[in-house]
N, C-alpha and C positions, 0 to 999 in steps of 0.2 A: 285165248292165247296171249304171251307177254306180247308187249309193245315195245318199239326199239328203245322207247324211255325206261320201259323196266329196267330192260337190259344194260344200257351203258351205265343208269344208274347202279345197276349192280357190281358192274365189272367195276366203275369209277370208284365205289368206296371200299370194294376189295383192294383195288389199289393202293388207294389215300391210305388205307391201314398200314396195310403191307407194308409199304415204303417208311412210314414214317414209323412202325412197331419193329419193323425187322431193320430196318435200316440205325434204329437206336441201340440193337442188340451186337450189331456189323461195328459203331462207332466203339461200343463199351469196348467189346472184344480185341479188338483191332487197335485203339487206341488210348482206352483208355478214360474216353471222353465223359461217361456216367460212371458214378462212382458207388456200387454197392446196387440191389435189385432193388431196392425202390426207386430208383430215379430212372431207372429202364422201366419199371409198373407204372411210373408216372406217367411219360409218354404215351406208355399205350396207351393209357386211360385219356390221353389227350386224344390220340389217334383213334380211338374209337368216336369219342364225343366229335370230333372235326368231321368226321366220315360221313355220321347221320344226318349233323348240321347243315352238307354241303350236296348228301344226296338221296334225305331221307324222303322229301318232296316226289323225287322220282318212282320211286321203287319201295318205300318204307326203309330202304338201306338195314335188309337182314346181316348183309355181309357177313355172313356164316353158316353154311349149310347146316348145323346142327337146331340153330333156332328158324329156318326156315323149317326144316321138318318138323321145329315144335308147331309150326301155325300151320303146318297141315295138316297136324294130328288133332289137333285143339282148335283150332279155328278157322278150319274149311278152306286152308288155304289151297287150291288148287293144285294137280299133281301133274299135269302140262306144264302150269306156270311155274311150279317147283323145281322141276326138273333142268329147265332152262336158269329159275337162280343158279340152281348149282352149278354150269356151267360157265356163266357169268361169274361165279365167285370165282371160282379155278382159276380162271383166265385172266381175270385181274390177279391175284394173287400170284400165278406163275409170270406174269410181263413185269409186274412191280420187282419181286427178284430178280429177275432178266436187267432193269437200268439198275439197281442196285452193286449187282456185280460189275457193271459197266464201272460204275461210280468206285469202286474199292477195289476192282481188279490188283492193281499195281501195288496196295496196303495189303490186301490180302496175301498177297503170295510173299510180300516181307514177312509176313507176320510167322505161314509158314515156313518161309527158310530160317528163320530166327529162332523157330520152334523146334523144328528139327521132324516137321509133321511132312509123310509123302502121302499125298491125297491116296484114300483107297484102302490104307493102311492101316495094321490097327495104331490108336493115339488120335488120328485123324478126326476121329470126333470133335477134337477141341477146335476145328475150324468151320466143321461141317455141322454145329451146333447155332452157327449163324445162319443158317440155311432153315432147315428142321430141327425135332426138338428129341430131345435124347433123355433117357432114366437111368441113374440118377443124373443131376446137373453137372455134364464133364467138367465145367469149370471146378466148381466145390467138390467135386472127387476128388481130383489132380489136387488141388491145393491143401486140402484136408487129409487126404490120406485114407478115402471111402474104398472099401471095396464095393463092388457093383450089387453085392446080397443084401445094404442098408437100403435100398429101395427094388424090392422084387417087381417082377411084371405083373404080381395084384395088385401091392400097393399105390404101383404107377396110376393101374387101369382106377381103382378106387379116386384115387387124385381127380383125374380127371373128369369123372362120373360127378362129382360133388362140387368141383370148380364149374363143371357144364350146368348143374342144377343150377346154383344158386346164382349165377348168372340169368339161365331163363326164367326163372323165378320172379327175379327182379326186372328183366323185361316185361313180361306179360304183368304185372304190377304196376311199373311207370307209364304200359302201354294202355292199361285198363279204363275205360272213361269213367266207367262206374267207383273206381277208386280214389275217394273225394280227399283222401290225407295225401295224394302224391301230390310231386311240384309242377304237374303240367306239363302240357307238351314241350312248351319254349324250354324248363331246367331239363326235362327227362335224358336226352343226349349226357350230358354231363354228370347224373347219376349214376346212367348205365356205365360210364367208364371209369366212373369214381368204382364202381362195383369190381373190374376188370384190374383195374389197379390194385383194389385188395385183396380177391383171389392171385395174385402173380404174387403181390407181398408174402403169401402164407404158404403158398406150393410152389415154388419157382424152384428151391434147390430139390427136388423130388422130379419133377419130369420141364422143367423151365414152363410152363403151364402152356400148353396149346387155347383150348377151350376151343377150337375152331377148326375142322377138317382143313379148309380152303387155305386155312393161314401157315399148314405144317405141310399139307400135300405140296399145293404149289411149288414153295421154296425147295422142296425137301427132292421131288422130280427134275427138278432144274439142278441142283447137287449133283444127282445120279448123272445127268450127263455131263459136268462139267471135270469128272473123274475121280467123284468119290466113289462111284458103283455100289457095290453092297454094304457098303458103309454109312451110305445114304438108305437106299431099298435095298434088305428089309431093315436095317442098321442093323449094329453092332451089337446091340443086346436083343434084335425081334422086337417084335409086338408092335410097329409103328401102329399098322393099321387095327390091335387093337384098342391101344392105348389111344391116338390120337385121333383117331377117325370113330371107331364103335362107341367109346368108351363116352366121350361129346358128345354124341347123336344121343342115346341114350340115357346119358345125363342129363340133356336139356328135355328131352319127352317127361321124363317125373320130376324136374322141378318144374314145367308147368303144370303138370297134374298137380301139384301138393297148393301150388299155387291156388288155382281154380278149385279143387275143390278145398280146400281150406278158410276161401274167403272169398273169392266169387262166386264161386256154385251156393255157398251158404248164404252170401246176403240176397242173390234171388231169390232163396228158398224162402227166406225170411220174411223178404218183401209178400213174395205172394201167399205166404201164412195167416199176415198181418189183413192182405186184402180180403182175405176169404171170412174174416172172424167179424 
């Protein structure tokens, strides 16, 4: 079974994410304060590397339900013990939103009177886009001039299958002992989020990039009761829960398969080839 260390470590770097990935997307929006999706991709990639750093000891710090079910799938991780991550990611992730709003309440609701956005509404997304995540990106619709058919709900689901892969990919890579060209445990944190930085870089104006159930439920639930209602669950265009919840989970299961058998399963094979000859 987890241990209460699992767990707070779980809940703690869903938080530490949360707060500091959603809370930079809450500053951009709101204020103004990052300028352009790489300096929002940057943070996260900060937020991610700080999470592992501070509570990787604990728990391995999955802080993502999608790559904890890669290491149940691929690497025996427990499905007791899984099942309790996920509820540990949630929980952080949904309290992280909870002081978040605390912290912007007063910003927010200028931002929407100024907008002319009534929570619940449609338009609303462009508030309720700091919460959970939406297809395509309300911001770059609105300002561009997109209709909603330049990114349909495959292409979304596509996004996010392929942002989810080459993130676990690249976990199960930097996690690998047997892989002797990574930078080690000590840089690994900081790869993994230089990784998370560059998928946001490349898909963000398509679905603002989840790659993480825990990191779009949480916020995105806490929405729904704050009075977005259906604007939040199921939003505005559908597909949350395929886009950002299946679509992740699924994504992270084959890019550690491509992973593992592409270059772990191989170089056992190899090894034990070499031994037998």
């Amino acid at each position: 079974m987890i241990s209460r260390r699992e767990f707070l470590g779980e809940f703690g770097g869903t938080f530490l994410l949360v707060f500091l990935g959603v809370g930079t997307v809450q500053s951009a929006v709101f204020t103004g304060a990052q300028m352009g999706i790489w300096q929002v991709a940057a943070v996260w990639g900060i937020a991610v590397a700080l999470a592992i750093y501070a509570f990787g000891a604990a728990s391995g710090a999955h802080i993502n339900p999608a790559m904890t079910l890669a290491f149940m799938v691929w690497r025996q991780f427990p499905l007791k013990k899984g099942l309790m991550y996920f509820l540990a990611q949630l929980l952080g992730a949904f309290w992280a939103a909870v002081l978040l709003y605390l912290h912007f309440k007063g910003i927010l609701e200028h931002y929407e009177a100024s907008a002319g956005l009534v929570r619940g509404q449609p338009g609303s997304e462009l508030s309720a886009m700091t919460f959970g995540e939406y297809f395509p990106h309300p911001g770059l619709t609105k300002a561009l001039g997109w209709a909603s058919s330049v990114a349909p709900l495959t292409s979304a689901m596509l996004a996010e299958f392929v942002g989810a892969a080459i993130l676990a990919a690249m976990v199960f890579s930097l996690t690998d002992p047997k892989n002797s060209g990574g930078p080690g445990a000590a840089l690994a944190p900081i790869f993994i989020g230089l990784t998370v930085s560059a998928v946001i870089s490349v898909l963000a104006p398509i679905t603002q990039v989840g790659l993480n159930p825990a990191r779009d439920f949480g916020p995105r639930l806490l929405a729904y009761f704050l009075g977005w209602g259906p604007i939040a669950i199921p939003g505005s265009s559908g597909g949350f829960f395929t886009v950002y919840i299946l679509s992740p989970c699924l994504g992270a299961i084959v890019g550690a398969w491509v992973y593992q058998a592409f270059t772990r399963y191989g170089q056992d094979e190899a090894k034990a080839s070499k031994g037998q000859s």
